[in-house]
C-alpha positions as a Markdown table, in Angstrom:
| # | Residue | x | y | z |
|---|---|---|---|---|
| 1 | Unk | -20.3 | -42.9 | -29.0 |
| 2 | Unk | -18.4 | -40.8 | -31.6 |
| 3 | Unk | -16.0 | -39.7 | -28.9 |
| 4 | Unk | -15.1 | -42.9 | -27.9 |
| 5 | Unk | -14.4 | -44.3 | -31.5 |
| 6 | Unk | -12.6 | -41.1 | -32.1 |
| 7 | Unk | -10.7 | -41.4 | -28.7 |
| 8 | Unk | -9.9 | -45.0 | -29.6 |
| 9 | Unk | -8.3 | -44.4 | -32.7 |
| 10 | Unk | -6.4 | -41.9 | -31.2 |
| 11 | Unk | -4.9 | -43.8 | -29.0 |
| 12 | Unk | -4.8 | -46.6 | -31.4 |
| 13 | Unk | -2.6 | -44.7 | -33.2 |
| 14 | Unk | 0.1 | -43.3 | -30.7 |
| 15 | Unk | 0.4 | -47.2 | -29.5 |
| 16 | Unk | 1.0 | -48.4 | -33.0 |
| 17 | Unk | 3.8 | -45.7 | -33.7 |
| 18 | Unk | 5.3 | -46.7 | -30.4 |
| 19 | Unk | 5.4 | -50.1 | -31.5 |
| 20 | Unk | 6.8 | -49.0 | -34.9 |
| 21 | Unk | 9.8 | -47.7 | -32.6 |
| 22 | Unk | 10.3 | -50.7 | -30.5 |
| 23 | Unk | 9.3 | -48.2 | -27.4 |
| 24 | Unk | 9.2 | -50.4 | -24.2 |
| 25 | Unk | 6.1 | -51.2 | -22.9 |
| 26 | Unk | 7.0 | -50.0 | -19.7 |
| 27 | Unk | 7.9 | -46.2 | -21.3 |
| 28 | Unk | 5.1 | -43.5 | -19.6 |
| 29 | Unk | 4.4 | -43.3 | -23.6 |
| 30 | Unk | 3.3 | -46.7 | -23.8 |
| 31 | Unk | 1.7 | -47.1 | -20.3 |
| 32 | Unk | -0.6 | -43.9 | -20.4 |
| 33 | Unk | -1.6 | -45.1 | -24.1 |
| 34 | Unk | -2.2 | -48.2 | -22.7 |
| 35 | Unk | -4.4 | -46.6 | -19.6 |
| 36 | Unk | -6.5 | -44.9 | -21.9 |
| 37 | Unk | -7.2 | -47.7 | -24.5 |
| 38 | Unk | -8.8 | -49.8 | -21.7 |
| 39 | Unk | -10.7 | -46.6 | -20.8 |
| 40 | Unk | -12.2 | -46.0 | -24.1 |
| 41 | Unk | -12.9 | -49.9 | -24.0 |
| 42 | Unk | -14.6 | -49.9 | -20.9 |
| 43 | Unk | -16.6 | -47.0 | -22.3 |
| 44 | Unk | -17.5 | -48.9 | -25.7 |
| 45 | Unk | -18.8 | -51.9 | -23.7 |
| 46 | Unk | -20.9 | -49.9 | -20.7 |
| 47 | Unk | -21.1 | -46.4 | -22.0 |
| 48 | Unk | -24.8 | -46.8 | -22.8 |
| 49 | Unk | -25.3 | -47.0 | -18.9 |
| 50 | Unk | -23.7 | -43.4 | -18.3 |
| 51 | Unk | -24.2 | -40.4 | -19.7 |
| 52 | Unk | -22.3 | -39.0 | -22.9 |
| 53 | Unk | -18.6 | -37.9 | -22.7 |
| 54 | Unk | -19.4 | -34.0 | -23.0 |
| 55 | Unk | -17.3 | -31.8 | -25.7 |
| 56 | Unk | -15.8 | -30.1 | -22.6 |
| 57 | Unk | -14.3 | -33.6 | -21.4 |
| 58 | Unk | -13.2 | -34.4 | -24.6 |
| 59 | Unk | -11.4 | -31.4 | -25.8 |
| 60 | Unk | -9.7 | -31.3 | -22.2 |
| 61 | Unk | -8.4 | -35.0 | -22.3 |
| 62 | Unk | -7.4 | -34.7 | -25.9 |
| 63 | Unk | -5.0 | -31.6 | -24.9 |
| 64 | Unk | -3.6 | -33.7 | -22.0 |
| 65 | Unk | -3.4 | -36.9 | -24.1 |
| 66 | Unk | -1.4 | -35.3 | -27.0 |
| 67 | Unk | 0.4 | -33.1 | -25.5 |
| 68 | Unk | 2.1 | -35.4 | -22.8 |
| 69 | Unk | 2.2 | -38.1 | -25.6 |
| 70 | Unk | 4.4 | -36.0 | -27.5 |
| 71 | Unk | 6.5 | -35.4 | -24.8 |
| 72 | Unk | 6.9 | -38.9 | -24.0 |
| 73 | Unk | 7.7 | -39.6 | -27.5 |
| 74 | Unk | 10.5 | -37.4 | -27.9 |
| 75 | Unk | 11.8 | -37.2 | -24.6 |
| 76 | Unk | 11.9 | -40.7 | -23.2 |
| 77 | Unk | 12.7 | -42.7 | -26.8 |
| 78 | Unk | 15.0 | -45.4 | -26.1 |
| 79 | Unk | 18.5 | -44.6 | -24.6 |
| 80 | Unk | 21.7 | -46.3 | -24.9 |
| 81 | Unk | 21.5 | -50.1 | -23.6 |
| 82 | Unk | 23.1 | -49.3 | -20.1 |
| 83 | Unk | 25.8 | -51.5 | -18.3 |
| 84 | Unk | 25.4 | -54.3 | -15.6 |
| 85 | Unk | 23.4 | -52.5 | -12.7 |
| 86 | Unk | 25.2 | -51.5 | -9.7 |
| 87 | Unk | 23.6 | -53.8 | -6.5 |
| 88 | Unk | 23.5 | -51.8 | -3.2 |
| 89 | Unk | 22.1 | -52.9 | 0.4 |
| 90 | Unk | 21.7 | -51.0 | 3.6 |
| 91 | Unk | 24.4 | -52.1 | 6.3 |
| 92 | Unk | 22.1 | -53.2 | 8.2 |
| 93 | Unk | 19.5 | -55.7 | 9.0 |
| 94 | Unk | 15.9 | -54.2 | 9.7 |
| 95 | Unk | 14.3 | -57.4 | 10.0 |
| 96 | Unk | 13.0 | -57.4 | 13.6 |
| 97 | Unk | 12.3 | -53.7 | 13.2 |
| 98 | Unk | 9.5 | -54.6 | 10.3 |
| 99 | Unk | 8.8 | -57.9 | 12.0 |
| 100 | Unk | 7.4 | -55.2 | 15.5 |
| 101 | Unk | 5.3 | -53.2 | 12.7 |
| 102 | Unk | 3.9 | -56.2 | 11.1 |
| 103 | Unk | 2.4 | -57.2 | 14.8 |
| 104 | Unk | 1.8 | -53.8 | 15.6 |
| 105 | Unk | -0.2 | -53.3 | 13.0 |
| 106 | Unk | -2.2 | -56.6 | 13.0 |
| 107 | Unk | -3.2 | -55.4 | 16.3 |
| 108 | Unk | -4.3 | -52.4 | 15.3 |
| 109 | Unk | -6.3 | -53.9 | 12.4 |
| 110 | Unk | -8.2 | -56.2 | 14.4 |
| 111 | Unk | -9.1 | -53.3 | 16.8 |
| 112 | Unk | -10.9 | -51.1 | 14.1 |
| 113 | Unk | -12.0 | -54.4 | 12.0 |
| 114 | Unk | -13.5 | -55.2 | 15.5 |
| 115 | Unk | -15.3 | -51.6 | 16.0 |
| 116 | Unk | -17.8 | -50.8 | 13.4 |
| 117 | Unk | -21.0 | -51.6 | 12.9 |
| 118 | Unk | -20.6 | -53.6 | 9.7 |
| 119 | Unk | -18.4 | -56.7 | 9.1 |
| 120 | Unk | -15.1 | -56.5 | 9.9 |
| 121 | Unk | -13.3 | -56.2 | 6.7 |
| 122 | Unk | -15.8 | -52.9 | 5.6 |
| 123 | Unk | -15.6 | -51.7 | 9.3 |
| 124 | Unk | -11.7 | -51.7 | 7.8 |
| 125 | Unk | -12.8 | -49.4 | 4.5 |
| 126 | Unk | -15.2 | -47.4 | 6.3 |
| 127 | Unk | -12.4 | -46.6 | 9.1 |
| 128 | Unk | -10.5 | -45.0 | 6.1 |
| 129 | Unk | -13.1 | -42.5 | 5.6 |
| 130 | Unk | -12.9 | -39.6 | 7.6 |
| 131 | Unk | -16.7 | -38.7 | 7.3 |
| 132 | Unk | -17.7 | -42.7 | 8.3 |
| 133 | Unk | -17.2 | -41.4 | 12.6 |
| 134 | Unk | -15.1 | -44.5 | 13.2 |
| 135 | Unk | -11.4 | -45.5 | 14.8 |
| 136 | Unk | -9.3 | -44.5 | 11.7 |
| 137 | Unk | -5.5 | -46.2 | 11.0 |
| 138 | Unk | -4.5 | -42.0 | 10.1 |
| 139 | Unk | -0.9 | -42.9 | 11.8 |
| 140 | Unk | -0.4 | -46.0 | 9.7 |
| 141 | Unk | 0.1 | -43.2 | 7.2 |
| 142 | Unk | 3.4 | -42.1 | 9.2 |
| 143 | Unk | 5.2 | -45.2 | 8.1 |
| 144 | Unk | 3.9 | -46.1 | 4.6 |
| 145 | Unk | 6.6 | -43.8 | 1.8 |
| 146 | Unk | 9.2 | -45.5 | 4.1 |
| 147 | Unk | 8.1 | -48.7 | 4.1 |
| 148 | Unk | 7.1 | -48.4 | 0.4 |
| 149 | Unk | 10.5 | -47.0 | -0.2 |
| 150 | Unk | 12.2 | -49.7 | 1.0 |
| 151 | Unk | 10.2 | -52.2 | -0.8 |
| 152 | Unk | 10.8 | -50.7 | -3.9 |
| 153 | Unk | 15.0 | -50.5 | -2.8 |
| 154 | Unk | 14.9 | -54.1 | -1.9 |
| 155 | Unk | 13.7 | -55.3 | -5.2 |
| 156 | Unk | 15.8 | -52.4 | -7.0 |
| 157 | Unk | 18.9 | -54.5 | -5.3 |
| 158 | Unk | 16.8 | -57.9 | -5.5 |
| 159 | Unk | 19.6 | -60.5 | -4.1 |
| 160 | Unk | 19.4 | -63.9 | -2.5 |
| 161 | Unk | 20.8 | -62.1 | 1.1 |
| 162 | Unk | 18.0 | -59.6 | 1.6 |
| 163 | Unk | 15.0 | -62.5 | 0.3 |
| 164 | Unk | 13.9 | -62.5 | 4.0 |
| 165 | Unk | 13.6 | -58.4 | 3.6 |
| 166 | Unk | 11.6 | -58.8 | 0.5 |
| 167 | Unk | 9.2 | -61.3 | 2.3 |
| 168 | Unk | 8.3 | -59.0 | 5.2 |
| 169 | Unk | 7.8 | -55.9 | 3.3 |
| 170 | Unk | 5.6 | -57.7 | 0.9 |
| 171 | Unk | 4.0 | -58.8 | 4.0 |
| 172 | Unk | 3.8 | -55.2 | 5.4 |
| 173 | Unk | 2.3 | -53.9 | 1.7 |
| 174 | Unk | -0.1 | -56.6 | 1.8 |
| 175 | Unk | -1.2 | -55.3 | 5.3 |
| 176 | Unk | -1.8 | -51.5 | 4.6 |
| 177 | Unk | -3.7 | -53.5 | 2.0 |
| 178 | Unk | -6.2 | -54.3 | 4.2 |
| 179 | Unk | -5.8 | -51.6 | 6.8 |
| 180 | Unk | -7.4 | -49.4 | 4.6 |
| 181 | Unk | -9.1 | -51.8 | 1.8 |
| 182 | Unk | -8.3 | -49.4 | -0.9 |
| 183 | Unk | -8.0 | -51.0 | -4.6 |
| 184 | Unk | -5.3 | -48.9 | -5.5 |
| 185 | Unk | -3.2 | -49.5 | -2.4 |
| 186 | Unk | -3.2 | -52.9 | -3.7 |
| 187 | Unk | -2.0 | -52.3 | -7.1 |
| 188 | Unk | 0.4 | -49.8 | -6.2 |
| 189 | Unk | 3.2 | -52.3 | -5.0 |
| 190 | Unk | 2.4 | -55.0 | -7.2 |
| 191 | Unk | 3.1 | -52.0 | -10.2 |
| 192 | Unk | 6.4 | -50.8 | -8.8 |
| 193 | Unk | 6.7 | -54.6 | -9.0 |
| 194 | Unk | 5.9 | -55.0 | -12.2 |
| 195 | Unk | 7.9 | -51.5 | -13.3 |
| 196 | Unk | 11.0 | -52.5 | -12.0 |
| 197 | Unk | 11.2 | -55.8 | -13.5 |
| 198 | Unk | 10.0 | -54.6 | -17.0 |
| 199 | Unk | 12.1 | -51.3 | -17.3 |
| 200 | Unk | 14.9 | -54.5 | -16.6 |
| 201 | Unk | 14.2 | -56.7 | -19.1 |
| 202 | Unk | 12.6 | -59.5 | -16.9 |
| 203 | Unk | 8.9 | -58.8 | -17.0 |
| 204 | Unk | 8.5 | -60.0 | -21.1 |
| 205 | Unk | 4.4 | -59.4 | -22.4 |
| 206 | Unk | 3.6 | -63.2 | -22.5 |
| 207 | Unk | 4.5 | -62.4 | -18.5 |
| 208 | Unk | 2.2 | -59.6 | -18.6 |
| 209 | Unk | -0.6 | -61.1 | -20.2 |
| 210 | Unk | -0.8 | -63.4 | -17.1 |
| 211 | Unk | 0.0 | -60.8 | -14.3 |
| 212 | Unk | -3.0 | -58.2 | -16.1 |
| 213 | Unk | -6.1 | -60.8 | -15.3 |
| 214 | Unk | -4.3 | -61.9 | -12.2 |
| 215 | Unk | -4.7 | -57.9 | -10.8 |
| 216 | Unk | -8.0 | -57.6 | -12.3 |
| 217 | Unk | -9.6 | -60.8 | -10.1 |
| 218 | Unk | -7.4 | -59.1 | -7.0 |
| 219 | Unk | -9.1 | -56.1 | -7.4 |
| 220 | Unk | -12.3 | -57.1 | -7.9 |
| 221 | Unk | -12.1 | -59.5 | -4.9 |
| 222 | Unk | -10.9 | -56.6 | -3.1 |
| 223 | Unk | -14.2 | -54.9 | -4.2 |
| 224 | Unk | -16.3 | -57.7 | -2.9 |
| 225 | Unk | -15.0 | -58.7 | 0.1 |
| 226 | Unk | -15.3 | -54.9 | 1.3 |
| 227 | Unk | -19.1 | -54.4 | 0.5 |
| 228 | Unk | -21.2 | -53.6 | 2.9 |
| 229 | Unk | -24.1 | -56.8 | 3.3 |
| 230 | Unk | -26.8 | -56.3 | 0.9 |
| 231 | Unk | -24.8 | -54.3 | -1.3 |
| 232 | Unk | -24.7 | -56.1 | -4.8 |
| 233 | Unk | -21.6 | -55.5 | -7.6 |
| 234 | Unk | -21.7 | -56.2 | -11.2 |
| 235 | Unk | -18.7 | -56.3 | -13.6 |
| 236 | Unk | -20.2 | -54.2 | -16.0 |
| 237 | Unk | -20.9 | -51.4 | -12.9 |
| 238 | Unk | -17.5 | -52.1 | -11.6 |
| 239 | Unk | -15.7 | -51.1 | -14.7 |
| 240 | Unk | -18.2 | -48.5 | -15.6 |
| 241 | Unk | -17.8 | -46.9 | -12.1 |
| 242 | Unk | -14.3 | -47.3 | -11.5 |
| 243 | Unk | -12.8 | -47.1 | -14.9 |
| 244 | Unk | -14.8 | -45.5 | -17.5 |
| 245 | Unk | -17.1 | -42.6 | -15.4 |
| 246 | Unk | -14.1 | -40.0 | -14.6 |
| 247 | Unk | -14.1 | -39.1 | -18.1 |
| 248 | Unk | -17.7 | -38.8 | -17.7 |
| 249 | Unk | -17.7 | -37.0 | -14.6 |
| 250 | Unk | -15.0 | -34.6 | -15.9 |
| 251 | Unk | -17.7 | -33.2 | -18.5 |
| 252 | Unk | -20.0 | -32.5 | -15.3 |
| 253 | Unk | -18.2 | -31.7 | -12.2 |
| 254 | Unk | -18.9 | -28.2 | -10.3 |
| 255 | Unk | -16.4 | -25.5 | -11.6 |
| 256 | Unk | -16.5 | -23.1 | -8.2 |
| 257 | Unk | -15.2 | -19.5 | -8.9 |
| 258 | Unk | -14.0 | -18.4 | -5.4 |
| 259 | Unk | -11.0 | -20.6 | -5.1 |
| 260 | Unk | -7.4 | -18.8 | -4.6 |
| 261 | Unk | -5.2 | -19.3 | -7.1 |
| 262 | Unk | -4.1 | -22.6 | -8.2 |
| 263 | Unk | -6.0 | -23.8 | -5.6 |
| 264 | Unk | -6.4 | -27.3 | -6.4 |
| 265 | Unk | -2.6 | -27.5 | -8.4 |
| 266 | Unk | -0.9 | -26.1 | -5.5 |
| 267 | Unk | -3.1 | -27.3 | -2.8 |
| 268 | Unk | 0.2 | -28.4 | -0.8 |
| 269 | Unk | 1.1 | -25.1 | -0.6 |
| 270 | Unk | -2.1 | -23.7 | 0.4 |
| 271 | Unk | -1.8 | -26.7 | 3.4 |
| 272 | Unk | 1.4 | -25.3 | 4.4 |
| 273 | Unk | 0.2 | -21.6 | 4.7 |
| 274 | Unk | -3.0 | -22.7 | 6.8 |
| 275 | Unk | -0.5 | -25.0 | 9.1 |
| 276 | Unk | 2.2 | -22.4 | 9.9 |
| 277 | Unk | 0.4 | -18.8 | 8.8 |
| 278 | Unk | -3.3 | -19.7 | 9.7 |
| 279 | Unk | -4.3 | -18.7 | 5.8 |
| 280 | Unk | -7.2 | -20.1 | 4.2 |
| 281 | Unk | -8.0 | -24.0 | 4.7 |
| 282 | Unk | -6.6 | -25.9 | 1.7 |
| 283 | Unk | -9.0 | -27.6 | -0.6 |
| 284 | Unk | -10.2 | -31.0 | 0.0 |
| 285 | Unk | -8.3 | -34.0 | -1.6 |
| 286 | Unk | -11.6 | -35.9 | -1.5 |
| 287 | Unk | -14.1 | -34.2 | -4.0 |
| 288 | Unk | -17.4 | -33.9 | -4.1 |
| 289 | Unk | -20.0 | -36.5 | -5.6 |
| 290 | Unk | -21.6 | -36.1 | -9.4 |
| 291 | Unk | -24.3 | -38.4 | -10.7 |
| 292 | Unk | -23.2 | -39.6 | -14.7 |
| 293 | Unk | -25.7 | -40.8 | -13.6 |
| 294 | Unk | -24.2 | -43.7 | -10.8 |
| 295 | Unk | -22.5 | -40.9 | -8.2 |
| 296 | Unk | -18.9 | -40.7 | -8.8 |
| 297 | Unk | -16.1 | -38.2 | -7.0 |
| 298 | Unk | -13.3 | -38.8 | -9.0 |
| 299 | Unk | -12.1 | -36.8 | -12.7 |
| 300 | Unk | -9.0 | -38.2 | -13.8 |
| 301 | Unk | -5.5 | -36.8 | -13.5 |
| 302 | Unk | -7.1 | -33.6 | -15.6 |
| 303 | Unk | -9.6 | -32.0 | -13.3 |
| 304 | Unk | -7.3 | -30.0 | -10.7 |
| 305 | Unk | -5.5 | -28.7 | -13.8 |
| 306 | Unk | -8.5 | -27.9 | -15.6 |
| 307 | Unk | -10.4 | -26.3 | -12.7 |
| 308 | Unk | -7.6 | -23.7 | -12.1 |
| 309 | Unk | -6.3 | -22.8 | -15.6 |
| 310 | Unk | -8.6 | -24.1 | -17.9 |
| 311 | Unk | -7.5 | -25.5 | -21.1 |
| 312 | Unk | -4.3 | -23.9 | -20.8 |
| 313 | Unk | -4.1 | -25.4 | -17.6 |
| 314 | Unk | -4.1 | -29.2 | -18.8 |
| 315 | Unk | -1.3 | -28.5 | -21.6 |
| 316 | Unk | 0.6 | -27.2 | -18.9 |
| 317 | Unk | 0.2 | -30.1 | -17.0 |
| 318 | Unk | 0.6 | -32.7 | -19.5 |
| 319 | Unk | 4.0 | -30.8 | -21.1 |
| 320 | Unk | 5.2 | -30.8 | -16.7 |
| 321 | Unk | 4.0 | -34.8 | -16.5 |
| 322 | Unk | 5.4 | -35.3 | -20.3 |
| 323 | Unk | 8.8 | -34.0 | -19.0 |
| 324 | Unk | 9.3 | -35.5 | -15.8 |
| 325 | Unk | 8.1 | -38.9 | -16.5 |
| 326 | Unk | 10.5 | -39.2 | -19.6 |
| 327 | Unk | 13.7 | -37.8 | -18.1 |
| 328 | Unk | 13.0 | -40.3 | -15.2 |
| 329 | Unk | 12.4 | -43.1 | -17.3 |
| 330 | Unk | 15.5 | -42.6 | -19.7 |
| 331 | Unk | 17.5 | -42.2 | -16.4 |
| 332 | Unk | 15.6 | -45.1 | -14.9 |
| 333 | Unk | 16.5 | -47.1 | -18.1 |
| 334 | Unk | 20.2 | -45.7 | -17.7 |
| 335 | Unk | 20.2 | -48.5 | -14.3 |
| 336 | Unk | 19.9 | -44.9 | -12.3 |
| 337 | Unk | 19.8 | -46.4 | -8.7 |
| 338 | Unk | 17.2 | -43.6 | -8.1 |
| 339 | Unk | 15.9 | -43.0 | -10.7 |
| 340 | Unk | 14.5 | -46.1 | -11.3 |
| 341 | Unk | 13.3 | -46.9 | -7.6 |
| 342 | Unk | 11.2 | -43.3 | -8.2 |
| 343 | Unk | 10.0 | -44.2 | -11.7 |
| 344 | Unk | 8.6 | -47.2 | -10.1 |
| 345 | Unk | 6.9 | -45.7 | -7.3 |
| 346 | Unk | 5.6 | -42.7 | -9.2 |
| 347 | Unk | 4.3 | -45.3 | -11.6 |
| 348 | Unk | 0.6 | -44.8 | -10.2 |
| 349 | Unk | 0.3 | -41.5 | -10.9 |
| 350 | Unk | 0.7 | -42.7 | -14.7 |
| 351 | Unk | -1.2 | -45.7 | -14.3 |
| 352 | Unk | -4.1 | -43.8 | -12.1 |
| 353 | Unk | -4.6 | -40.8 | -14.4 |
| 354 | Unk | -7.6 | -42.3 | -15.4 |
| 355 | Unk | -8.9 | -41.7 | -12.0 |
| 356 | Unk | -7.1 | -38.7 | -10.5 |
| 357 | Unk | -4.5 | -36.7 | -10.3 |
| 358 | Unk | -1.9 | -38.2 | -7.5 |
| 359 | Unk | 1.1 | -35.6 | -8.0 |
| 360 | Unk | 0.4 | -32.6 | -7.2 |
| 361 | Unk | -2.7 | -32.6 | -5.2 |
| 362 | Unk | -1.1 | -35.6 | -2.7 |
| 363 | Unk | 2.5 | -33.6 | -3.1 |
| 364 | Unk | 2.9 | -34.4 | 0.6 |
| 365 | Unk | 3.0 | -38.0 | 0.5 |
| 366 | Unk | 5.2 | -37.6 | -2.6 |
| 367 | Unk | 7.6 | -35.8 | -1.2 |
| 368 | Unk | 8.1 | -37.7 | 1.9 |
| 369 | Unk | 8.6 | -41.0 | -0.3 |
| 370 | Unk | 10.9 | -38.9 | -2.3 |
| 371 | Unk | 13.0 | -38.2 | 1.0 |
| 372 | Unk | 12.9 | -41.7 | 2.1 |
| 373 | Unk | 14.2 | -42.6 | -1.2 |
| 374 | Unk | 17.2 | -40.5 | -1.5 |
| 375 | Unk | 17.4 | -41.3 | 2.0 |
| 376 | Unk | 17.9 | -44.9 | 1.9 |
| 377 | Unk | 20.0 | -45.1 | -1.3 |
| 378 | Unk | 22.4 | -42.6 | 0.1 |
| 379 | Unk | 22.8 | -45.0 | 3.2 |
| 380 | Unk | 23.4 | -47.8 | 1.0 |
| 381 | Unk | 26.5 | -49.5 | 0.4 |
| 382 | Unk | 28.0 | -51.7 | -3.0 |
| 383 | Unk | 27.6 | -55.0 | -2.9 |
| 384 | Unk | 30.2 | -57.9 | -4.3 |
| 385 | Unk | 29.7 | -59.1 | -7.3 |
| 386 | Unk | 29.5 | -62.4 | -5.4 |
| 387 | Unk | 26.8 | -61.6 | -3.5 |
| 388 | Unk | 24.4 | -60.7 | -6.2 |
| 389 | Unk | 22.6 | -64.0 | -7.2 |
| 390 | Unk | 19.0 | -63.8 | -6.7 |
């Protein structure tokens, strides 16, 4: 309990000087601080149901937490109030091409829905599983960073000619939604959302206050209608599983000593070697399980850093995270066409450091949304100032 008053005030703290500055809400100093405080919350009101944060954990998250705060703090404070921002759009019209995905993959969701042996929307979570023996969606995967990227470019350049785009790729989002059930794929469009609008002025806190509740219900009816029959979920367990036991689990998780070097931090390179060299076979994303004491597998955003390098490790990582979220966000706040469409999807790596670490260790799907970005804002063209009314 200690830890999580200590933890608390900590955080307490960084948010109150950043509100002292007038920092934007939206800053990765503000949102991480923000991440953590509900953490540290959750862990006040169900930590009695888990076991103890362990000094390990602690000492580990407070070296990420203040390093990368400080970074945040003196790297992305507020820039110069930017100019009108530039509108682009593609020069051309993609509609029927996402309207033959959309059907495509409704038929392809009602196949595996239709396959398992539970009902069909956990036949749908269990399909995402790779150990669960069933018809996965895998080539869904294929299409998602440019899909997302072009969500995120739409509403970058949101106009009243491309409201028609923004409907369908909403759609499309909503639909790898359920293709694969996950909570987070959920929340990951509504945040670049969310992101985009705030870094922009238009998403005010008396706005937020509204949208936060409104994701939490979402999510936990995500949660529910994916349970397997029988299976029985309780607010308390959900936010103690799912929020609050990483940090837990961090202070318990298996520390293996016959890894390669950096094998978890640089795990895409380690996939590349096996694919074209035949090296060693890459770590698994997925972890193994550790009782705290509900089973868990996740370790927040700290455990590849820490199982590689130690403690020297996590400053490492929280100085390279401090660094590159700031100078995006600055840029992003600069009405940087790409900058701000990557701020806004990298925005769940912030947001999810509670939970895991969704840089480096899924580099592969970051780097094709990164191509798909640059991508499509290099084949995009001005618009008139005419044309820009939303």
């Amino acid at each position: 309990m200690s830890y999580l008053l200590f933890g608390t005030l900590i955080v307490l703290i960084v948010l109150g000087i950043g509100a002292a500055r007038r920092i934007s809400l939206y800053s990765p100093l503000m949102i991480s601080a923000l991440v953590w405080q509900f953490v540290f919350a959750c862990g006040l009101l169900v930590g009695n149901h888990f076991y103890p944060v362990t000094d390990r954990a602690f000492v580990l998250w407070l070296v990420w937490f203040l390093v990368s705060s400080t970074a945040y703090f003196f790297l992305s404070d507020q820039p110069p109030e930017a100019g009108a921002a530039e509108c682009r759009r593609l020069p051309l019209d993609y509609s029927l091409a996402l309207v033959a995905l959309i059907l495509w993959l409704a038929y392809q969701i009602r196949a595996v829905g239709s396959a398992g042996p539970a009902q069909f929307l956990s036949n749908l979570r269990l399909s995402a599983n790779d150990n669960a023996g069933l018809t996965s969606l895998r080539f869904v995967d294929r299409f998602y960073p440019w899909v997302f990227a072009l969500f995120i470019f739409e509403h970058v350049n949101a106009r009243a000619g491309n409201r028609r785009l923004r409907f369908l790729l909403w759609f499309l989002m909503m639909q790898f939604t359920m293709a694969t059930m996950g909570k987070l794929t959920a929340l990951t469009p509504i945040l670049a959302w969310a992101v985009i609008k705030g870094v922009r002025g238009g998403l005010p806190l008396r706005k937020l206050a509204v949208l936060v509740p409104a994701i939490f219900c979402l999510l936990i009816g995500l949660h529910l209608a994916r349970a397997l029959v029988g299976e029985k979920t309780e607010i308390g367990t959900f936010l103690g599983l799912y929020v609050y036991s990483p940090l837990v689990a961090l202070g318990y998780m298996a520390t293996p000593h016959d890894l390669p070097f950096g094998a978890h931090t640089f795990r895409f390179v380690y996939a590349l070697w096996h694919a074209l060299a035949g090296g060693a076979q890459p770590v698994e994303v997925v972890q193994g399980y550790v009782a705290v004491p509900l089973p868990t597998n996740v370790y927040t955003v700290i455990q590849p850093f820490a199982l590689d390098f130690g403690v020297v490790g996590v400053a490492l990582g929280a100085a390279i995270y401090g660094v590159f979220f700031s100078l995006l966000f600055r840029l992003a706040r600069l009405n940087g066409q790409l900058s701000l469409i990557l701020y806004a999807g990298f925005s769940m790596a912030l947001v999810g450091q509670f939970i895991g670490e969704f840089m480096f260790t899924m580099f592969s799907g970051q780097l094709q949304f990164v191509i798909a970005a640059v991508l499509v804002v290099s084949q995009s063209r001005r618009v008139p100032a005419q044309a820009k009314a939303v």
